[in-house]
C-alpha positions as CSV (number, residue, x, y, z in Angstrom):
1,X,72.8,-36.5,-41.0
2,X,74.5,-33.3,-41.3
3,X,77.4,-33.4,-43.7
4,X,76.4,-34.3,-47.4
5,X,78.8,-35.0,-50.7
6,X,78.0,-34.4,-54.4
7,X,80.1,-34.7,-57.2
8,X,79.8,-32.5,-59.9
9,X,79.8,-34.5,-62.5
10,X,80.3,-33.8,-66.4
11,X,76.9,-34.0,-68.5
12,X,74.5,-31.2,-69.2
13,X,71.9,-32.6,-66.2
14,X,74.2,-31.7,-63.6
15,X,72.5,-29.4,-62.3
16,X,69.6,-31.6,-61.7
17,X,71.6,-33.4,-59.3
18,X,73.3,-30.6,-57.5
19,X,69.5,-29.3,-57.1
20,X,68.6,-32.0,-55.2
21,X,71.4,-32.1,-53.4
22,X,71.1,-28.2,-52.2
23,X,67.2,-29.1,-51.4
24,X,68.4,-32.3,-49.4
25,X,71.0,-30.1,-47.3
26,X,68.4,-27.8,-46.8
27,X,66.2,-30.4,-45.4
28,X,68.5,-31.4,-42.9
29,X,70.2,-28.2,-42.5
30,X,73.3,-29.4,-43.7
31,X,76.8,-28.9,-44.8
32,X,77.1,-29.8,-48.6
33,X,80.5,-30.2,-50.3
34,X,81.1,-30.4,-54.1
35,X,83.7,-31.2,-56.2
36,X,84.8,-31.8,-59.8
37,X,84.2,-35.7,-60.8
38,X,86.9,-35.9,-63.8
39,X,86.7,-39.4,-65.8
40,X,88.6,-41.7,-65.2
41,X,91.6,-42.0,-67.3
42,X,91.7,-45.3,-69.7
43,X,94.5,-47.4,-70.1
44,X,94.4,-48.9,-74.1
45,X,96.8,-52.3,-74.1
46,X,97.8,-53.7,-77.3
47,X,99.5,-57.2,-78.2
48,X,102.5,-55.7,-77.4
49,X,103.2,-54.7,-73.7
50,X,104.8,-52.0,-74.6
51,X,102.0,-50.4,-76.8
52,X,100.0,-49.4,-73.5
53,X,98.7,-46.0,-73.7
54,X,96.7,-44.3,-71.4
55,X,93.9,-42.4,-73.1
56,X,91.8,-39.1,-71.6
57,X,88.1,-38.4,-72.1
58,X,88.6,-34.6,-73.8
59,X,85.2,-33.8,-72.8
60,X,85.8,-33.0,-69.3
61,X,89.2,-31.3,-69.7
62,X,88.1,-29.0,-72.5
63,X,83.8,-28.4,-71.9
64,X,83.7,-29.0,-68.1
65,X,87.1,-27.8,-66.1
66,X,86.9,-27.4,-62.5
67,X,86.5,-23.9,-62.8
68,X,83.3,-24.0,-64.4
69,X,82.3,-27.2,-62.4
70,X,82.3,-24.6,-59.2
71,X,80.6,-21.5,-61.2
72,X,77.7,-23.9,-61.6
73,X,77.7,-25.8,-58.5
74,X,78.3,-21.7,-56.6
75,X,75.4,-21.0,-58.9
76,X,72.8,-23.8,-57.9
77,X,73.6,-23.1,-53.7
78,X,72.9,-19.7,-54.6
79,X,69.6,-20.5,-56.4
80,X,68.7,-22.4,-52.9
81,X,69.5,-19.9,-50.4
82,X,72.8,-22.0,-49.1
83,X,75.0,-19.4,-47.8
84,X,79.2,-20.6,-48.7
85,X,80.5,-22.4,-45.4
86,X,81.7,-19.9,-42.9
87,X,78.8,-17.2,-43.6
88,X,76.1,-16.6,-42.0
89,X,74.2,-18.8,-39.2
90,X,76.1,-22.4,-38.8
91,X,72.5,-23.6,-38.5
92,X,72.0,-22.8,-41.7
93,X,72.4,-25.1,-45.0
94,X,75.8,-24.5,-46.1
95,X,78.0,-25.2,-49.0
96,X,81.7,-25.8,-49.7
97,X,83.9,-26.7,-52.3
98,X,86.8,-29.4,-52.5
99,X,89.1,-28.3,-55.0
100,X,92.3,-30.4,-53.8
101,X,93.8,-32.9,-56.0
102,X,91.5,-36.2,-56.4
103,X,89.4,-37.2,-59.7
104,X,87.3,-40.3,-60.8
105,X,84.6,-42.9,-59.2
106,X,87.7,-44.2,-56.8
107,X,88.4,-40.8,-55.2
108,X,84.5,-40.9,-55.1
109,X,84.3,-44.0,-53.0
110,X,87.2,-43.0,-50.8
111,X,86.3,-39.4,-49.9
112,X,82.5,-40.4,-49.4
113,X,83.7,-41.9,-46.2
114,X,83.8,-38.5,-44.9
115,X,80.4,-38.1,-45.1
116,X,76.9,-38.8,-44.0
117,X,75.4,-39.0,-47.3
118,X,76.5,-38.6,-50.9
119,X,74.1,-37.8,-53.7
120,X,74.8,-38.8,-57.2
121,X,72.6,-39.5,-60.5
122,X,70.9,-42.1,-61.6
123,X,72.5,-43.7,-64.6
124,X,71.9,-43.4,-67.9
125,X,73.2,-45.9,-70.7
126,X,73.0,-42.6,-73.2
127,X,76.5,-40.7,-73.4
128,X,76.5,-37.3,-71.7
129,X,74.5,-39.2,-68.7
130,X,76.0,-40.1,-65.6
131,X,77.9,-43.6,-65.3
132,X,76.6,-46.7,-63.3
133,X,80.2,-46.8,-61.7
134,X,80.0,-43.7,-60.2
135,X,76.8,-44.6,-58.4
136,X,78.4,-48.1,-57.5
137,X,81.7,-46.2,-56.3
138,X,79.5,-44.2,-53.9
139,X,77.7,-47.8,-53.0
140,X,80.2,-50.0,-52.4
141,X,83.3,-47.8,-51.1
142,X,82.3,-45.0,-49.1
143,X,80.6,-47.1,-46.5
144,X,77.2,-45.0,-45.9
145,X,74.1,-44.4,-47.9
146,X,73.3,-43.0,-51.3
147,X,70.7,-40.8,-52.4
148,X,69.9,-41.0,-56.5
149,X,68.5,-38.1,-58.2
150,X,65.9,-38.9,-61.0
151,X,66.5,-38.1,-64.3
152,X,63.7,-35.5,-64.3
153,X,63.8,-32.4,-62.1
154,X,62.5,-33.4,-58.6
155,X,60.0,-30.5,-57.0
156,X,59.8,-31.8,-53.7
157,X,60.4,-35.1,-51.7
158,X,60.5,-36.7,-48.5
159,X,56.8,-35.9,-47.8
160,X,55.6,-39.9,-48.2
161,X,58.1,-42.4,-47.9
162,X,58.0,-45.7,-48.6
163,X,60.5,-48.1,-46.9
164,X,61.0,-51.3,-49.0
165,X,61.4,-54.2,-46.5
166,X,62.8,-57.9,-47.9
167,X,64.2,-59.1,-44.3
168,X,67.9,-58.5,-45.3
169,X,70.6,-56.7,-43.6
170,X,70.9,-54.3,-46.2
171,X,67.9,-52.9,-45.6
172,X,67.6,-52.8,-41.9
173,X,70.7,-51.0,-42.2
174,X,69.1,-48.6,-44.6
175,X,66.5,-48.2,-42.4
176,X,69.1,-46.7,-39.4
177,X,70.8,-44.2,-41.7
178,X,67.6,-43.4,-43.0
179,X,66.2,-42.5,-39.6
180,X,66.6,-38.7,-40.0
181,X,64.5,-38.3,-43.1
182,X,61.7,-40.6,-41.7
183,X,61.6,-38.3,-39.1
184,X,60.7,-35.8,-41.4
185,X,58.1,-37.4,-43.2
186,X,54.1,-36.8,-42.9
187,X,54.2,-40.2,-44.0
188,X,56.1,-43.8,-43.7
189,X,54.6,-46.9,-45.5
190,X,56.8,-49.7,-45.1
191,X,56.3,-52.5,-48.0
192,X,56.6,-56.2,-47.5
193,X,55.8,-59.7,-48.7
194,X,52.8,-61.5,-47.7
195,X,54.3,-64.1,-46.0
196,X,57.4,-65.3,-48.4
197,X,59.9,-63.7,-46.0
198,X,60.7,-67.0,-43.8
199,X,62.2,-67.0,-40.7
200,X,63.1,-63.4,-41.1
201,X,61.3,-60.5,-39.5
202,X,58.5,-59.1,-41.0
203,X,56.8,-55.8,-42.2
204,X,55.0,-55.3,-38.8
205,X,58.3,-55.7,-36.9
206,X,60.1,-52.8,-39.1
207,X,57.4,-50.9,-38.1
208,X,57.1,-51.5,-34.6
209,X,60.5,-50.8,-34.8
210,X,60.0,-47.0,-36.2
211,X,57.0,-46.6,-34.2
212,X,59.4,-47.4,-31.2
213,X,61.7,-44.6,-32.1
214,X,59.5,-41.9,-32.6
215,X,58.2,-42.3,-36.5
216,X,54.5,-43.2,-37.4
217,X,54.2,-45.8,-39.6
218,X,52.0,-48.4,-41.7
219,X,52.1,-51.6,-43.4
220,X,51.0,-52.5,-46.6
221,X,51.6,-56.1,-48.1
222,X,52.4,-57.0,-51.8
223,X,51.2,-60.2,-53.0
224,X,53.1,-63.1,-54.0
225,X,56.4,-61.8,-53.3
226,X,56.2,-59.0,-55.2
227,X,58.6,-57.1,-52.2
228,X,61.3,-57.9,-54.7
229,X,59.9,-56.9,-58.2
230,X,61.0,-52.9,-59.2
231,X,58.1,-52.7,-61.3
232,X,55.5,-53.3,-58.6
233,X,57.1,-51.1,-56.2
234,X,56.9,-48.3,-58.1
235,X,53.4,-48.9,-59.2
236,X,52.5,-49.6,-55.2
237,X,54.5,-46.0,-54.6
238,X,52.7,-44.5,-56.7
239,X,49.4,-45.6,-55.4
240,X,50.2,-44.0,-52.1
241,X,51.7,-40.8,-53.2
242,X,55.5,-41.8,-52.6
243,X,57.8,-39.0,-53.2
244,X,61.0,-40.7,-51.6
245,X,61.9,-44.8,-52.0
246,X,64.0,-46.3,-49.3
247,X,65.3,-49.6,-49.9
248,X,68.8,-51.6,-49.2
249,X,70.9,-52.4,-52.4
250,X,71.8,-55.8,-54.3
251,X,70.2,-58.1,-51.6
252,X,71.0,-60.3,-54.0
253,X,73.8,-60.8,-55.9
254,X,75.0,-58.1,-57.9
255,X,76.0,-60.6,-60.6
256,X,72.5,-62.1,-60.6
257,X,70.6,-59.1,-60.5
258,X,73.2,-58.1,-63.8
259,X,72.2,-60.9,-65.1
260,X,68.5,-61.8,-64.3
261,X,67.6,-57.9,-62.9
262,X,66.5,-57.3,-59.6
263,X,64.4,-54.5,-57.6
264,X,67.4,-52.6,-57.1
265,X,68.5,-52.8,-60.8
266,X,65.1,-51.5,-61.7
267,X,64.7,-48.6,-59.5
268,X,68.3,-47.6,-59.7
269,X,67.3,-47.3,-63.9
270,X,63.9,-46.6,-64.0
271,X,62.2,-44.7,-60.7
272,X,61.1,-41.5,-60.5
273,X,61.6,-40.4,-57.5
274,X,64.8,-40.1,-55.4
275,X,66.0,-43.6,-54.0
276,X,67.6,-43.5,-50.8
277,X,70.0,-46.6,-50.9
278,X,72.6,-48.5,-48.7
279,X,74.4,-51.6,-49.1
């Protein structure tokens, strides 16, 4: 896990984001690249076919151009200690910055694929917040994992980590890109169901499993199949001093969890701490 991706994106809590970013690539001793996420552009289509218009977001063009999306991006790596890509040691955390042509959530998506990890924030339904698409984007199109930043600043992480274990194939997959941080960690707990998981594997074989690769871990079971409530998670993290989630995303239906809400609809809106997600 050695190449990282943020976009920069246009709200006044960037920086928060970019932050954790720096502090993840330092972590891992990593290469992080940022670039200027622009909005997308909106097509308007009236009754009549030829009334289309396509209308731009102003904000980002005239509060947030790329020029001032690098100053504070530069200014956040310098802040860290991440030296600009091509100084210094290559062991070192690095930075770089993408400034070829390529805006919006689907560049997003696409471009991700070039990289181990791509950080982004967690959404806000407020205006000036960053945009449950661009998260998705990352999700869904980029093919790797996701880290979301909190709302709040985040101090330190990756201490405690809690893997969040349902059985599915999201989150064994989680697990494997995961891998590098829960080396890292003083601490894994891996959370599961007390016996509502069927024929799938359980808790104790996800940790067998880390324990077979090197990573101490523990189990601790939630009752009545609470694996899959956000609300108890984050209580149960809390309890043991989590500073990092792992979990897979949308085991179930995205539609249903829209609909109905879902762990990952939860933590995605409401955790604290940094979730490190894959689909």
């Amino acid at each position: 896990m050695k190449t990282f991706l943020v976009p920069v994106e246009p709200h006044e809590k960037a920086d928060r984001i970019i932050s954790l970013a720096a502090k993840m690539a330092t972590k891992m001793s990593a290469n992080l690249t940022g670039f200027a996420l622009r909005r997308a552009q909106v097509a308007a289509i009236g009754w009549d076919p030829a009334s289309v218009a396509i209308v731009t977001d102003p904000e980002w063009d005239d509060q947030r151009p790329e020029a001032e999306a690098r100053e504070l991006f530069a200014r956040v790596m310098t802040e860290h200690g991440l030296v600009e890509d091509g100084d210094g040691s290559r062991d070192a955390a690095r930075w770089s910055w993408y400034s070829e042509s390529g805006s919006g959530d689907e560049f997003l998506g696409s471009f991700g694929r070039a990289f181990d990890l791509t950080v982004v924030g967690q959404p806000s339904g407020r205006p000036g917040g960053s945009a449950i698409t661009t998260l998705e984007a990352a999700l869904f199109d980029s093919g790797g994992p996701v880290l979301v930043s909190p709302k709040a600043p985040v101090e330190t992480f990756g201490s405690t980590v809690v893997v969040v274990w349902n059985g599915s194939s999201e989150t064994a997959r989680t697990i494997a890109f995961a891998k590098p941080l829960l080396h890292q960690a003083e601490k894994v707990v891996v959370f599961d169901d007390d016996g509502t998981l069927g024929h799938r594997p359980d808790g104790a074989a996800v940790v067998r499993r880390l324990i077979a690769n090197g990573i101490s871990a523990e189990l601790r079971r939630l009752r009545n199949g609470s694996v899959r409530s956000g609300e108890t998670i984050l209580a149960e993290a809390a309890s043991v001093g989590a500073d990092l989630l792992v979990k897979g995303a949308y085991t179930q239906s995205r539609l249903r969890q829209m609909i109905f809400g879902g762990a990952t609809r939860h933590l995605i809106a409401e955790s604290p701490l940094p979730v490190f997600l894959a689909h």
